[in-house]
MOPAC internal coordinates of N, CA, C and O (Angstrom, degrees):
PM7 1SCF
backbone

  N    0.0000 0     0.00 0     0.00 0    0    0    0
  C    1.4481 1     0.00 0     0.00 0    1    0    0
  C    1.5303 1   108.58 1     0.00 0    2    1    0
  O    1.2310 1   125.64 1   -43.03 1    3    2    1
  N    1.2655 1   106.78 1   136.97 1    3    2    1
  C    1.6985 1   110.01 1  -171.83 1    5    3    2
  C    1.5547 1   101.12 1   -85.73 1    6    5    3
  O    1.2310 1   118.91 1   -10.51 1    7    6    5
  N    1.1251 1   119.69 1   169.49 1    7    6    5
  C    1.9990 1   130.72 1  -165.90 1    9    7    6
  C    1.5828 1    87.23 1  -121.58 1   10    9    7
  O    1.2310 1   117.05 1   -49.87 1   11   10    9
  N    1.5709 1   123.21 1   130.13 1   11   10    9
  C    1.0392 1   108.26 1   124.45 1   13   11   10
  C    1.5040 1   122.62 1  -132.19 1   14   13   11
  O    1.2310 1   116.99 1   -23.38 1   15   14   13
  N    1.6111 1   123.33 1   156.62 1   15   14   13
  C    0.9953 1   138.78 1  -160.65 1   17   15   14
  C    1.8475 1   110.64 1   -72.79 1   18   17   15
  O    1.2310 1   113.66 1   -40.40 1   19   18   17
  N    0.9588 1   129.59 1   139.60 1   19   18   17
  C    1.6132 1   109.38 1   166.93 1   21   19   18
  C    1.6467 1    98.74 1  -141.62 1   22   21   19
  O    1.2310 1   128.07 1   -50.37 1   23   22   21
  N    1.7029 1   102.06 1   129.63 1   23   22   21
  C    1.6784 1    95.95 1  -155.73 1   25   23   22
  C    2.4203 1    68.60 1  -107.92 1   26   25   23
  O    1.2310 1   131.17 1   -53.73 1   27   26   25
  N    1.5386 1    96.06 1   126.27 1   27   26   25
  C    1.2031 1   123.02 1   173.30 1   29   27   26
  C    1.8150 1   125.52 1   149.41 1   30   29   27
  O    1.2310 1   130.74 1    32.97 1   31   30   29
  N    1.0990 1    96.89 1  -147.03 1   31   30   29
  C    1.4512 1   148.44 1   -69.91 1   33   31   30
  C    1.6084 1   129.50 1    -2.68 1   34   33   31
  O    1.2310 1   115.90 1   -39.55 1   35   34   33
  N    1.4904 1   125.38 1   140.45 1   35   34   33
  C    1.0063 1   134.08 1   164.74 1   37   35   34
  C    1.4685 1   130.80 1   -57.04 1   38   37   35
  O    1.2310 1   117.37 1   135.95 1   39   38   37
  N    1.4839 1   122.62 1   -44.05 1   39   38   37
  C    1.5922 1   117.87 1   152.62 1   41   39   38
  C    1.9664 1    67.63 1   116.76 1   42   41   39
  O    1.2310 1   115.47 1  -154.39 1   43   42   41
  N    0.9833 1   126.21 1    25.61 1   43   42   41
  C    1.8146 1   116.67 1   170.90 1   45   43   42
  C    1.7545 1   103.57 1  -136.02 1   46   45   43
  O    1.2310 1   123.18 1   -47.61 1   47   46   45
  N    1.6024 1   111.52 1   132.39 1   47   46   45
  C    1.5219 1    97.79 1  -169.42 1   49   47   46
  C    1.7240 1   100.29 1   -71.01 1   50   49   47
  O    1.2310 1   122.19 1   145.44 1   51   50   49
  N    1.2821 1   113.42 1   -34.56 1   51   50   49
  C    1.5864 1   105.33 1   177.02 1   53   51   50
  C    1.4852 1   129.26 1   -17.58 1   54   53   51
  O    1.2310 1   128.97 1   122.19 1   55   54   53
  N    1.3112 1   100.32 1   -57.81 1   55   54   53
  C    1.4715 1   133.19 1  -164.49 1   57   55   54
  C    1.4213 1   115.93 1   -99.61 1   58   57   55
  O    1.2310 1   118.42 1   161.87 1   59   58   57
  N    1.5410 1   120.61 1   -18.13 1   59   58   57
  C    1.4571 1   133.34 1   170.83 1   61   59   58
  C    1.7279 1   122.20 1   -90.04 1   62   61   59
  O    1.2310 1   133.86 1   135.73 1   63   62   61
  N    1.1716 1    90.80 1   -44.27 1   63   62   61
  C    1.6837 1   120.73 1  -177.88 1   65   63   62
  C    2.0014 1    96.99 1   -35.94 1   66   65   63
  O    1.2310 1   123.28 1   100.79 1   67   66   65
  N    1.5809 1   111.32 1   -79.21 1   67   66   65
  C    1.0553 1   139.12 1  -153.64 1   69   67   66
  C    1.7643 1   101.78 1   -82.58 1   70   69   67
  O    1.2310 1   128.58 1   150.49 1   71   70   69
  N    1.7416 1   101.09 1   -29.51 1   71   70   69
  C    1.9541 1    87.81 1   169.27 1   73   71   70
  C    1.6803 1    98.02 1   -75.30 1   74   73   71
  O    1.2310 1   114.81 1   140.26 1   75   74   73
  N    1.6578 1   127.45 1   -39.74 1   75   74   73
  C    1.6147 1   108.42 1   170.48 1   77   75   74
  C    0.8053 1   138.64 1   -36.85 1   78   77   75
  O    1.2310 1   125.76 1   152.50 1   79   78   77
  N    1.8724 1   106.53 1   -27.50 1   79   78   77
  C    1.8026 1   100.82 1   177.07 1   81   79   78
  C    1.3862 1   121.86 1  -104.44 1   82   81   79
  O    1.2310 1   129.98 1   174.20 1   83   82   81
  N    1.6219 1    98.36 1    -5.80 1   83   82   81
  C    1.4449 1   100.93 1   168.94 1   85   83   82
  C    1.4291 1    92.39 1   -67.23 1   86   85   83
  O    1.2310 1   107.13 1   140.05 1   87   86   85
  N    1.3153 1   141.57 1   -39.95 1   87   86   85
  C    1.3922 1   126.78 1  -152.50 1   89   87   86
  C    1.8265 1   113.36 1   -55.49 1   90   89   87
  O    1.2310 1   135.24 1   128.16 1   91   90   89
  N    1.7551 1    88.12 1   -51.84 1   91   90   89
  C    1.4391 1   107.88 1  -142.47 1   93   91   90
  C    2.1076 1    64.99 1   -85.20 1   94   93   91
  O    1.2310 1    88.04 1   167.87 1   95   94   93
  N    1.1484 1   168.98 1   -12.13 1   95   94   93
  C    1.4890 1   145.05 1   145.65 1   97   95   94
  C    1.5695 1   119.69 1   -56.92 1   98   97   95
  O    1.2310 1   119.98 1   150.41 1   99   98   97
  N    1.2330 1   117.64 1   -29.59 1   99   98   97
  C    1.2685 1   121.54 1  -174.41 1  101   99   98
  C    1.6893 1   112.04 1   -78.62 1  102  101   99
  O    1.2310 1   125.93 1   146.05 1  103  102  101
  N    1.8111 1   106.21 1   -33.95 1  103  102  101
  C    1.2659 1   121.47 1  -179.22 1  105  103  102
  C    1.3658 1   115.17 1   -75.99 1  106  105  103
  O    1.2310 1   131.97 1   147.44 1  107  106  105
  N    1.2883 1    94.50 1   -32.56 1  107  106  105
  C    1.9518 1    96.94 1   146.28 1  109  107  106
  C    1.4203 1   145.03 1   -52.72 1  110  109  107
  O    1.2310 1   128.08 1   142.18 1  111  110  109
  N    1.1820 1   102.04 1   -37.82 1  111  110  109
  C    1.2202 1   106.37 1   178.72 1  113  111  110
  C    1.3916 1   125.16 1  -104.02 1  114  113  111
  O    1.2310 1   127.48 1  -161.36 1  115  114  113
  N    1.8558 1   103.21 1    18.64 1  115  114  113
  C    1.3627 1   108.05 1   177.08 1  117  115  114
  C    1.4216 1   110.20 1   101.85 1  118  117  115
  O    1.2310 1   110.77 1  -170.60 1  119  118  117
  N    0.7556 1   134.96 1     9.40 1  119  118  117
  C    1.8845 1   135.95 1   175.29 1  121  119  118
  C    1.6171 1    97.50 1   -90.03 1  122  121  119
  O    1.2310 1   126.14 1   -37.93 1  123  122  121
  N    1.1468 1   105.81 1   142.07 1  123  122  121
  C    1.1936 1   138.65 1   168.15 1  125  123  122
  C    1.7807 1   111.65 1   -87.45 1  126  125  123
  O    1.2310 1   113.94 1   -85.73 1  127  126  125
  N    1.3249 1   129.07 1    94.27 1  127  126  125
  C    1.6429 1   127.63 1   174.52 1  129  127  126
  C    1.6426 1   137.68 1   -76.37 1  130  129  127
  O    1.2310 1   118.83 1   -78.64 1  131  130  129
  N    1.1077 1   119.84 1   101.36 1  131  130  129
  C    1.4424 1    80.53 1  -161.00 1  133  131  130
  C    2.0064 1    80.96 1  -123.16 1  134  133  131
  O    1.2310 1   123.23 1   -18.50 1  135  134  133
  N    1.4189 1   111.41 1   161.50 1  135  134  133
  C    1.6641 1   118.65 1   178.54 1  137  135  134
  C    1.4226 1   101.81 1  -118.34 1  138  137  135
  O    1.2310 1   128.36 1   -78.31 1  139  138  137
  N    1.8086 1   101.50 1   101.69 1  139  138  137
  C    1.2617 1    94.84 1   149.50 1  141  139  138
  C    1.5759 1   154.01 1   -28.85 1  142  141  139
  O    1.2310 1   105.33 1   -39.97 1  143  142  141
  N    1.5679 1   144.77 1   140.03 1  143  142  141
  C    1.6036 1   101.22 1  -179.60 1  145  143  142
  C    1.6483 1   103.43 1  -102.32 1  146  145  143
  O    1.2310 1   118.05 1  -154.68 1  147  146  145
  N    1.5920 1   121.32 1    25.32 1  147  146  145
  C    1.1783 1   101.50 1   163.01 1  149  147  146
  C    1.9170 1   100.44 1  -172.21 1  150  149  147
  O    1.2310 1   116.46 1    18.05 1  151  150  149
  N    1.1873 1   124.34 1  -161.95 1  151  150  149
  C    1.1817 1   112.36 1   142.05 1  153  151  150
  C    1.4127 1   142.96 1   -29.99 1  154  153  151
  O    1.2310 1   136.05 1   108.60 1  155  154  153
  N    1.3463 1    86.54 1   -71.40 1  155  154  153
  C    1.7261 1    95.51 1  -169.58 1  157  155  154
  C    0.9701 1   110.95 1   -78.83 1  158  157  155
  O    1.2310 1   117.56 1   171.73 1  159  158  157
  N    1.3840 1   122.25 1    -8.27 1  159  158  157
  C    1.5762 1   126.15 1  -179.22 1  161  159  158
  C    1.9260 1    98.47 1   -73.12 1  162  161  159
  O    1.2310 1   121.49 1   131.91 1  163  162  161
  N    1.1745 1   114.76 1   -48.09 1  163  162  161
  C    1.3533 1   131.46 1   179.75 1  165  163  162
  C    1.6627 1    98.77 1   -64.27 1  166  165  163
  O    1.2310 1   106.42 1   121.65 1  167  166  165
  N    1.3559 1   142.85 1   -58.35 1  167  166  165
  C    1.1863 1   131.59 1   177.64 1  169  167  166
  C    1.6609 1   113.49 1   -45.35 1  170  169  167
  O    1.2310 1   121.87 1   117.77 1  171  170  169
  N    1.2472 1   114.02 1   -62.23 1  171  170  169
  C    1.4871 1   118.06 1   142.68 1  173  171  170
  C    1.7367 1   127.52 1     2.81 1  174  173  171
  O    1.2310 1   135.90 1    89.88 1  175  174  173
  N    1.5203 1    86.82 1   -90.12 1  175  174  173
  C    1.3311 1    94.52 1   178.74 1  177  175  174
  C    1.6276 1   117.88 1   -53.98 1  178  177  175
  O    1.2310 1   114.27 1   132.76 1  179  178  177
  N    1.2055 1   128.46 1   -47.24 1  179  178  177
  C    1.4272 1   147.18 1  -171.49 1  181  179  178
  C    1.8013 1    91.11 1   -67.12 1  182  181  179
  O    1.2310 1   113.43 1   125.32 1  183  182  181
  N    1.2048 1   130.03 1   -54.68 1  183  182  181
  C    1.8502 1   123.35 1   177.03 1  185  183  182
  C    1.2777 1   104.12 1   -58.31 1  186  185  183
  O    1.2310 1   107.75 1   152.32 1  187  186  185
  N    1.2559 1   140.46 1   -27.68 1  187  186  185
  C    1.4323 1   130.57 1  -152.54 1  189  187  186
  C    1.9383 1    99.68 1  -120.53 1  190  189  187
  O    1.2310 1   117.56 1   179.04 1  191  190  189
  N    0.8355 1   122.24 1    -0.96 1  191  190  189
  C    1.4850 1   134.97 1  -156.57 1  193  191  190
  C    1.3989 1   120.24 1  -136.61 1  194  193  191
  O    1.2310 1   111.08 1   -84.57 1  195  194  193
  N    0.9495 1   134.39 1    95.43 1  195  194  193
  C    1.7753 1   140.99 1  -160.94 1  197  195  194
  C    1.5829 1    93.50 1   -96.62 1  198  197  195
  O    1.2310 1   125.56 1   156.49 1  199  198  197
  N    1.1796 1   106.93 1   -23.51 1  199  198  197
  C    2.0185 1    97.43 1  -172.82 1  201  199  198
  C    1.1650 1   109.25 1   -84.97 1  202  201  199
  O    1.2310 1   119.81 1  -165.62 1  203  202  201
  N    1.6409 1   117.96 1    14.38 1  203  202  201
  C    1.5647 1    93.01 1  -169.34 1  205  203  202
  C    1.5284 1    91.32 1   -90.19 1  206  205  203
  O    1.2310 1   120.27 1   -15.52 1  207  206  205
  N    1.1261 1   117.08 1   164.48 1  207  206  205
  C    1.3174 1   125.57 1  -169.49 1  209  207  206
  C    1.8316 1   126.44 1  -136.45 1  210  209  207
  O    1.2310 1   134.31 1  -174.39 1  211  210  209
  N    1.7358 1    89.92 1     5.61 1  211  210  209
  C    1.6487 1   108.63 1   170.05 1  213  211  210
  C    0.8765 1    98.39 1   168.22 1  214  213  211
  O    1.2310 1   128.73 1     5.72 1  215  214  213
  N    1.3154 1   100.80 1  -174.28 1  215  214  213
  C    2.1443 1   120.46 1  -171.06 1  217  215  214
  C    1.2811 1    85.98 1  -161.56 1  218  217  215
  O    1.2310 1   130.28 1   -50.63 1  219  218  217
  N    1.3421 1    97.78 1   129.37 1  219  218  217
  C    1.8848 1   136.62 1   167.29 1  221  219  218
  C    2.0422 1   108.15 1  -105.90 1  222  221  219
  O    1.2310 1   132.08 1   -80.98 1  223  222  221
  N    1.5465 1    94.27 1    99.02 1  223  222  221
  C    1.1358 1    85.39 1   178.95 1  225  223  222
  C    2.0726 1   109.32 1  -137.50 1  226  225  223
  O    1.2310 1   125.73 1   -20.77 1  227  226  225
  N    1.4227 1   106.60 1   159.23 1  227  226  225
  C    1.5363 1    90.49 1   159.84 1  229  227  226
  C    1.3161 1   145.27 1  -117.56 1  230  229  227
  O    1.2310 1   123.41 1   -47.82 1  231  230  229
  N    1.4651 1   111.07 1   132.18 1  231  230  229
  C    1.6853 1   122.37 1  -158.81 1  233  231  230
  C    1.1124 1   115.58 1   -47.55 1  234  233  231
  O    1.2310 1   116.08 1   168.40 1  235  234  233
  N    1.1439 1   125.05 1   -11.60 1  235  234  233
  C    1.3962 1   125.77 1   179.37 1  237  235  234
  C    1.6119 1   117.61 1   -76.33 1  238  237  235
  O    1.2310 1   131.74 1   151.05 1  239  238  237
  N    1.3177 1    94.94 1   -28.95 1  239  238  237
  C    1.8094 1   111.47 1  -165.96 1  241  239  238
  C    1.7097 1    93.79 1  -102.36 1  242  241  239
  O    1.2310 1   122.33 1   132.88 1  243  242  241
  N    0.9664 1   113.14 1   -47.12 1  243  242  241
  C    1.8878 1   112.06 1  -157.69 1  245  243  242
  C    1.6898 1    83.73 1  -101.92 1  246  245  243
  O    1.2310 1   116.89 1    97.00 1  247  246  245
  N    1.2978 1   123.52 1   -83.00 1  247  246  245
  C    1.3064 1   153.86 1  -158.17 1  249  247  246
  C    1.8381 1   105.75 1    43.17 1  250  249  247
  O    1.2310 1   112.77 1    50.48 1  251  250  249
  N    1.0956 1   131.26 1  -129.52 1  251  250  249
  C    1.2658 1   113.56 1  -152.05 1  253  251  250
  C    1.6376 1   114.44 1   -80.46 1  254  253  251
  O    1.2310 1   121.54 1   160.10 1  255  254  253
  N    1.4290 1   114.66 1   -19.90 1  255  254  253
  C    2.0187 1    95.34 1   167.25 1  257  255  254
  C    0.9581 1   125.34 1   -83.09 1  258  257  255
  O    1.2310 1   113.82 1   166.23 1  259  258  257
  N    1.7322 1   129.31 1   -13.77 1  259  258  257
  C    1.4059 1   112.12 1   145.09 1  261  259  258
  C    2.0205 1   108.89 1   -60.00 1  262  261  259
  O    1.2310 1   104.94 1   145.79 1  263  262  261
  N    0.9047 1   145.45 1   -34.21 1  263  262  261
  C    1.4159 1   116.97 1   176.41 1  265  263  262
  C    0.9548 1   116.32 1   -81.58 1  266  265  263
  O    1.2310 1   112.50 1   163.71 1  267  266  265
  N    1.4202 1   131.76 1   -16.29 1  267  266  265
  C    1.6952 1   116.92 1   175.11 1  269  267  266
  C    1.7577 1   107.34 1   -81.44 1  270  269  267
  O    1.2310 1   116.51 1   166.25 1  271  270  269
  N    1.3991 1   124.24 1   -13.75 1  271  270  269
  C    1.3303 1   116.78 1   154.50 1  273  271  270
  C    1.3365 1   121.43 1   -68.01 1  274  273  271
  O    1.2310 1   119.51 1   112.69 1  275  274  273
  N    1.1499 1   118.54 1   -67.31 1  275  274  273
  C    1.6237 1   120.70 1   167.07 1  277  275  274
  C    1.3244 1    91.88 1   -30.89 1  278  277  275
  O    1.2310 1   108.91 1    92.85 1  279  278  277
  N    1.7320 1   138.36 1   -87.15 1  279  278  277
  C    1.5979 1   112.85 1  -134.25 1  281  279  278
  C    1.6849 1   103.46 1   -74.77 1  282  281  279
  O    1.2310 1   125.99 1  -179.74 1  283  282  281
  N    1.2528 1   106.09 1     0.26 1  283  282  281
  C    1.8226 1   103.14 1  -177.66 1  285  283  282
  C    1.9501 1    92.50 1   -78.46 1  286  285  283
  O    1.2310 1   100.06 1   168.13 1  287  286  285
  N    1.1531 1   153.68 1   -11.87 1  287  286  285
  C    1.1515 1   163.59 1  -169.84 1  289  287  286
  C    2.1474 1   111.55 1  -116.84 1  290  289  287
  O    1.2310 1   128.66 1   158.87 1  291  290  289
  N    1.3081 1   100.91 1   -21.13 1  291  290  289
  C    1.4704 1    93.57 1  -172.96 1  293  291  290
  C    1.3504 1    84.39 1  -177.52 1  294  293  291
  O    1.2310 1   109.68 1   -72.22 1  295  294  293
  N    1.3614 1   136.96 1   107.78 1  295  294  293
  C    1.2231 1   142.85 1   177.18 1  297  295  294
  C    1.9909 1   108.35 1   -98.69 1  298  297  295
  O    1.2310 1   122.18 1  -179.32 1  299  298  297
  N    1.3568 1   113.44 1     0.68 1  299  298  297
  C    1.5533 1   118.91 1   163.48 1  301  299  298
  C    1.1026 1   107.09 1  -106.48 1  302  301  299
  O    1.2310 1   110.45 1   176.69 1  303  302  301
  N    1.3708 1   135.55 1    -3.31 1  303  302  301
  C    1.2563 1   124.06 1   171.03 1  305  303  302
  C    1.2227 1   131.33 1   -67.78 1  306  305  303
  O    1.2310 1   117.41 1   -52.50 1  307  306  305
  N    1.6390 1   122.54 1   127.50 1  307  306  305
  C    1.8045 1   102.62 1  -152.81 1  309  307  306
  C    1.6256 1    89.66 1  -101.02 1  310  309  307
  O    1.2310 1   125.97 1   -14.70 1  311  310  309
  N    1.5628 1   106.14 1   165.30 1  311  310  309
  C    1.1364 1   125.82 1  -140.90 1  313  311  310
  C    1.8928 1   103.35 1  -132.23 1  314  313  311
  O    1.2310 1   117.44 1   -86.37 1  315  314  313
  N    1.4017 1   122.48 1    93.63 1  315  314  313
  C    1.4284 1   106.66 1  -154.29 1  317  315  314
  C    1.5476 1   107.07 1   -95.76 1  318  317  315
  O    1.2310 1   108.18 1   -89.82 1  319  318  317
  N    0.8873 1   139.69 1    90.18 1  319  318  317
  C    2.0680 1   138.96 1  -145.52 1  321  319  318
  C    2.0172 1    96.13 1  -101.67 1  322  321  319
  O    1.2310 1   132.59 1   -72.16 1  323  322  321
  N    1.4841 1    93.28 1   107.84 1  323  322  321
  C    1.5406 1   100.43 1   172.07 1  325  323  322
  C    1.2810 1    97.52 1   -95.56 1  326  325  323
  O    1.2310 1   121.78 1   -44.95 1  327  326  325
  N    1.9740 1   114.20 1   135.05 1  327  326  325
  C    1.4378 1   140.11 1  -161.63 1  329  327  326
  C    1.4531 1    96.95 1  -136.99 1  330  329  327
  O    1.2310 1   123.63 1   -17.75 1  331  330  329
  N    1.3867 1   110.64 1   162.25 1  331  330  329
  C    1.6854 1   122.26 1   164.67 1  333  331  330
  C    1.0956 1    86.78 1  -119.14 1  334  333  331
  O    1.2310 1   128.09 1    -1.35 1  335  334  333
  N    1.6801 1   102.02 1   178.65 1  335  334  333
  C    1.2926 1   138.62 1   159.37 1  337  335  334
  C    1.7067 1   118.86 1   -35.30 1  338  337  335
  O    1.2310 1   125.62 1   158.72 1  339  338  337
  N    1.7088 1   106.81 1   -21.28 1  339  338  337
  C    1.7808 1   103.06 1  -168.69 1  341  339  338
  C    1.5047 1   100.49 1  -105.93 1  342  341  339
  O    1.2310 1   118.38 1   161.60 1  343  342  341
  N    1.4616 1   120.69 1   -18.40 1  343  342  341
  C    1.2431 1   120.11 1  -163.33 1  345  343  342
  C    1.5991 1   120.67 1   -29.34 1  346  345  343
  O    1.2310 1   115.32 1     7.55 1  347  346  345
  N    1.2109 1   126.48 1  -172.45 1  347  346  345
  C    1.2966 1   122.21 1  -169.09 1  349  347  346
  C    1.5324 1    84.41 1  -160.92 1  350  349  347
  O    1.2310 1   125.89 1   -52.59 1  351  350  349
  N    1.5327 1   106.29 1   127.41 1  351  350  349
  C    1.6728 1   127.05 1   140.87 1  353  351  350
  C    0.9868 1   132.55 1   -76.07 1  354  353  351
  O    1.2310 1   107.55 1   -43.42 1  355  354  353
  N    1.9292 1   140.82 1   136.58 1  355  354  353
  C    1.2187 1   106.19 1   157.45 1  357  355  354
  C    1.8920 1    74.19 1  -155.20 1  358  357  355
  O    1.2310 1   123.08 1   -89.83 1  359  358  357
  N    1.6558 1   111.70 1    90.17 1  359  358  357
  C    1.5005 1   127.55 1  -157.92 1  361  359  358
  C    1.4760 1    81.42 1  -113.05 1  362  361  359
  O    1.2310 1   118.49 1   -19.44 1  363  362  361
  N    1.4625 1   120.48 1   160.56 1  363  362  361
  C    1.4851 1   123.90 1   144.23 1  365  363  362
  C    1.5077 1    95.14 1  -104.81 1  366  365  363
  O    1.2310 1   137.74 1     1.70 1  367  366  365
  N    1.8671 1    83.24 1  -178.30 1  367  366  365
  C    1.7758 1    96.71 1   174.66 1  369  367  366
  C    1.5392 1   113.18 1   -65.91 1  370  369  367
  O    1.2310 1   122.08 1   143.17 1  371  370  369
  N    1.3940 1   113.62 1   -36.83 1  371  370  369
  C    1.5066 1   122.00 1  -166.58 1  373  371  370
  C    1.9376 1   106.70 1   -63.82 1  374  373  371
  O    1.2310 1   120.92 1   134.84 1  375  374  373
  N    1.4866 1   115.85 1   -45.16 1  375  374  373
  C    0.7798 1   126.83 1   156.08 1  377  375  374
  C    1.5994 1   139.03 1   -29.65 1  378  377  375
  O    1.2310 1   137.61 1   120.67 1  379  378  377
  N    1.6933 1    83.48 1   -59.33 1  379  378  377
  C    2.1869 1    82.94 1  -175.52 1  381  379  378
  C    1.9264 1    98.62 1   -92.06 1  382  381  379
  O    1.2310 1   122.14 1  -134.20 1  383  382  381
  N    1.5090 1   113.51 1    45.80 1  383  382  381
  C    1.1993 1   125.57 1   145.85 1  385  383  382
  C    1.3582 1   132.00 1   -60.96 1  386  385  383
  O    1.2310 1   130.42 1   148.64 1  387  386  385
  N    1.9002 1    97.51 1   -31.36 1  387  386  385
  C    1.1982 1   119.64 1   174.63 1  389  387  386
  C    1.4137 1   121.99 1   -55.54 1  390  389  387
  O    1.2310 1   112.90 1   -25.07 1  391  390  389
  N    1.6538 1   131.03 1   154.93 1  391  390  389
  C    0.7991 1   125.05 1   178.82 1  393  391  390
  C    1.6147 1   120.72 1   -85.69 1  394  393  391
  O    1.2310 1   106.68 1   -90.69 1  395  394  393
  N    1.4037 1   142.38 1    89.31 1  395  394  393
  C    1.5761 1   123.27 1   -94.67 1  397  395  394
  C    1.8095 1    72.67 1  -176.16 1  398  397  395
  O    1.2310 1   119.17 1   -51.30 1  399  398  397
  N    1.5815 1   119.19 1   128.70 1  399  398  397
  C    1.5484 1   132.39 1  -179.21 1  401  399  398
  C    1.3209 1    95.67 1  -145.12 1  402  401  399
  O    1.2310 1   114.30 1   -32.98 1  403  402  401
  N    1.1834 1   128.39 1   147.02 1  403  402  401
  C    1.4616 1   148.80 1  -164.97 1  405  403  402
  C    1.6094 1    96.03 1  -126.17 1  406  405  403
  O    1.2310 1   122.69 1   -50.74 1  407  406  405
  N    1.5533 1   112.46 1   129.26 1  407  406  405
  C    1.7543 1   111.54 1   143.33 1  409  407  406
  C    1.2963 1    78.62 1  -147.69 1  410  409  407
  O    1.2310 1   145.27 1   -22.38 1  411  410  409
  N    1.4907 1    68.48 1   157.62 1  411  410  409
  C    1.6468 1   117.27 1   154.20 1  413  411  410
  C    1.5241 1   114.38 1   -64.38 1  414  413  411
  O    1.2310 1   123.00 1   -37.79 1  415  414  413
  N    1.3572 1   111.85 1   142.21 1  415  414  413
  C    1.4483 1   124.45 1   163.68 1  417  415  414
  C    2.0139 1   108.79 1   -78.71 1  418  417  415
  O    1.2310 1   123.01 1   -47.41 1  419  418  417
  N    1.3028 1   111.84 1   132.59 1  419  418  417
  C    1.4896 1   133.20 1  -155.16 1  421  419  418
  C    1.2741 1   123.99 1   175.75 1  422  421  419
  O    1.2310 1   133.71 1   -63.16 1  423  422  421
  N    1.0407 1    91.09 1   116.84 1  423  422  421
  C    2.1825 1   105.95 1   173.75 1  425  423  422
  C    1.6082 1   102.03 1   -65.43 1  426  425  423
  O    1.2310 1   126.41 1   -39.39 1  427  426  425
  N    1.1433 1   105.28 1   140.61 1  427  426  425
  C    1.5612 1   133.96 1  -168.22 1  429  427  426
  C    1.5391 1   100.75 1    33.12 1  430  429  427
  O    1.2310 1   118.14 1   -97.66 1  431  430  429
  N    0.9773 1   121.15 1    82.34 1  431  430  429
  C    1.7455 1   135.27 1   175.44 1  433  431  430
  C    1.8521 1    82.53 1  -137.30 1  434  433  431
  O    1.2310 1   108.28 1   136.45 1  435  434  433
  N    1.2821 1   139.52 1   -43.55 1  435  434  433
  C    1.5655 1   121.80 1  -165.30 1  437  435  434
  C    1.2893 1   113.59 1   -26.82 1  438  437  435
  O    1.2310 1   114.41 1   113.99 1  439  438  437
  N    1.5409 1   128.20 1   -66.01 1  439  438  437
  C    1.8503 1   140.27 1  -146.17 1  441  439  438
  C    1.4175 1    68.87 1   -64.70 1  442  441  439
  O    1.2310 1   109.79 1    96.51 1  443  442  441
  N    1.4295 1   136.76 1   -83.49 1  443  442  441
  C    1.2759 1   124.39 1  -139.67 1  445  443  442
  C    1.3541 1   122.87 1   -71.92 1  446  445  443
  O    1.2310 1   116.67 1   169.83 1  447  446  445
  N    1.7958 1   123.94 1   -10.17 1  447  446  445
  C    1.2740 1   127.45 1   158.87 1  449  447  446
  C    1.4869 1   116.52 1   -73.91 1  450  449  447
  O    1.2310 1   117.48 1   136.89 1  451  450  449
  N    1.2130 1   122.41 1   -43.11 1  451  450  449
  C    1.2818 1   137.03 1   168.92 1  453  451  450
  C    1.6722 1   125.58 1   -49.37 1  454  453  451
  O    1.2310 1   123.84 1   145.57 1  455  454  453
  N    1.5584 1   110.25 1   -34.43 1  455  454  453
  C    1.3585 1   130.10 1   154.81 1  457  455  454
  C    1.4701 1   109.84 1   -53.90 1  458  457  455
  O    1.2310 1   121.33 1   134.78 1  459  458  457
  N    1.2445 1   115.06 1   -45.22 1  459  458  457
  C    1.6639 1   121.55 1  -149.03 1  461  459  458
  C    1.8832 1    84.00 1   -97.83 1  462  461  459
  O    1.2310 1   114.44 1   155.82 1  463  462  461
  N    1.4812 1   128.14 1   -24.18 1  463  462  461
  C    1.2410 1   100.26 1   179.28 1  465  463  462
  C    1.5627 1   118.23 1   -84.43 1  466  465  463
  O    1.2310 1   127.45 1   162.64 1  467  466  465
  N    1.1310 1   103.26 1   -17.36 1  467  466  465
  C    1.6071 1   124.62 1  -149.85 1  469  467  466
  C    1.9293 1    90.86 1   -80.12 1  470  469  467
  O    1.2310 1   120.10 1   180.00 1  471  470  469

């Protein structure tokens, strides 16, 4: 069974709503979920754990030094970054080397994010 990581909930239904249904799609299709309770708890998990098989996190809260830790520990590990409409970039080229997927936050978008992680 594959691991994936999900660094939340946010405490906003916006942003909670739509990682729930990614859950209960992903738990469908055989993923294993587990919620870190912080960063380092997740750096942790990812050193000690070969099954994890991604991290669901949001850019707003972690955004790029949680991924330059992760890829300093597993640089194939893909990286799934939920954004709104306000988000903010500030990536180089060397950077989005990473293995690194963008959505949007959205009600009934899961089956088709869940497709695209799987």
């Amino acid at each position: 069974m594959n691991i994936i990581a999900i660094m939340g909930p946010t405490g906003v239904y916006y942003k909670d709503e739509p990682i729930r249904e990614l859950h209960a799609a992903l738990a469908a299709m055989g993923f294993q979920l587990v919620y870190p309770k912080n960063s380092g708890d997740l750096l942790k998990l990812i050193e000690a754990n070969a099954r994890i098989c991604g991290v669901i996190f949001d850019w707003d809260d972690y955004s790029l030094e949680l991924c330059s830790e992760i890829n300093e520990l597993n640089e194939y590990l893909p990286l799934y970054a939920f954004i709104n409409t306000h988000s903010t970039f500030d990536v180089s080229l060397h950077e989005m080397r990473m293995v690194l997927y963008f959505f949007e936050y959205g009600l009934n978008a899961a089956d088709d994010i869940a497709q695209r992680i799987q």
